[in-house]
N, C-alpha and C positions, 0 to 999 in steps of 0.2 A: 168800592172794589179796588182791589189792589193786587199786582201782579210782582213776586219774588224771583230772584233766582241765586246761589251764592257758586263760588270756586274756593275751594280749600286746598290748603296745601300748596298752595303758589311759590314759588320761590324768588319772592320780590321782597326788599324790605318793606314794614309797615308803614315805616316815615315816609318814606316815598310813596307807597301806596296812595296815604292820607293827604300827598300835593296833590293827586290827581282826582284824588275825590272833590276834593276841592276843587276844582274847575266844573265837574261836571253837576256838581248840587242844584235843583233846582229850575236846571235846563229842561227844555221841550226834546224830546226823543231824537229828532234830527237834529238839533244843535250840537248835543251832545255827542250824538254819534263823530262827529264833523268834528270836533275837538278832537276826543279820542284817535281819529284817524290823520288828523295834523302832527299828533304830539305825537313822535316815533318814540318815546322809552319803554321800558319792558311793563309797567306797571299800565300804562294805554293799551296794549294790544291784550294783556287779560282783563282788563277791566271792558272794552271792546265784545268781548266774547260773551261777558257777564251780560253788559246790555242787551245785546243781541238774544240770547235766552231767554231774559226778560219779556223783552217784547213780543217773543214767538209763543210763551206761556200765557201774555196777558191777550193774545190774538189767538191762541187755538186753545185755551183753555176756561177763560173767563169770557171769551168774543167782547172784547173792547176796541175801540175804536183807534186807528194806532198813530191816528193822526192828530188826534188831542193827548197823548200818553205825553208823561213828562217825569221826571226823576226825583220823587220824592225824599226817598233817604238810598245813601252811599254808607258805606260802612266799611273798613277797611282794617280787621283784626287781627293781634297777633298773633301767629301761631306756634309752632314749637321750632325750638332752634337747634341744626344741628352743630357739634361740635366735632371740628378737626385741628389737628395739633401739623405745628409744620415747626422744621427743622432753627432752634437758634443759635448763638454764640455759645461757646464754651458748655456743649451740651444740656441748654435749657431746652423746653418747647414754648411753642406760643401758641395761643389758643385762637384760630378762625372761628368765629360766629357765623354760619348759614343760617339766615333768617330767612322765616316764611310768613305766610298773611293770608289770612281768610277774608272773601272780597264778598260781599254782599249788595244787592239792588233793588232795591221796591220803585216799582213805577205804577203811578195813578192817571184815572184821566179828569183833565181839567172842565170844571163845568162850562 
């Protein structure tokens, strides 16, 4: 049994996203939490929110135990970029990239 939850549309880059998935791959429920909530950057505190959904899905949806829950897979995608133009020299523009990322979290529990 397995318990999902994703956020779309985040306005984090994905590279960044995918350092913080990386910390949390594979952790038990509350370790991870406890990372997330150490690591102040913008891509911890929605990935934070992902888990936390997770866990309330695999606890009021599936009735799993939330005390064996652990972080299966992290998934950190990219999503569409917006594009703004800000002012150059000699009447160019340049082009800003607003990137975003689709965050995803499957948590299982451990036998």
């Amino acid at each position: 049994m397995q318990a999902k939850a994703t956020a779309k549309y985040v306005r984090v880059s994905p590279l960044k996203a995918k350092r913080v998935a990386d910390l949390i791959r594979g952790k038990n429920l509350t370790d991870a939490l406890a990372i997330l909530k150490l690591n102040g950057n913008k891509p911890s505190r929605a990935f934070e929110k992902v888990v936390k959904s997770a866990a309330a899905n695999a606890q009021n949806n599936h009735e799993m135990d939330v005390q064996k829950l652990y972080v299966a897979e992290v998934n950190a995608n990219r999503g569409p970029i917006l594009k703004r133009m800000k002012a150059g020299s000699h009447g160019r523009g340049f082009i800003i990239k607003k990137r975003s990322a689709h965050l995803s979290v499957v948590l299982m529990e451990r036998q």
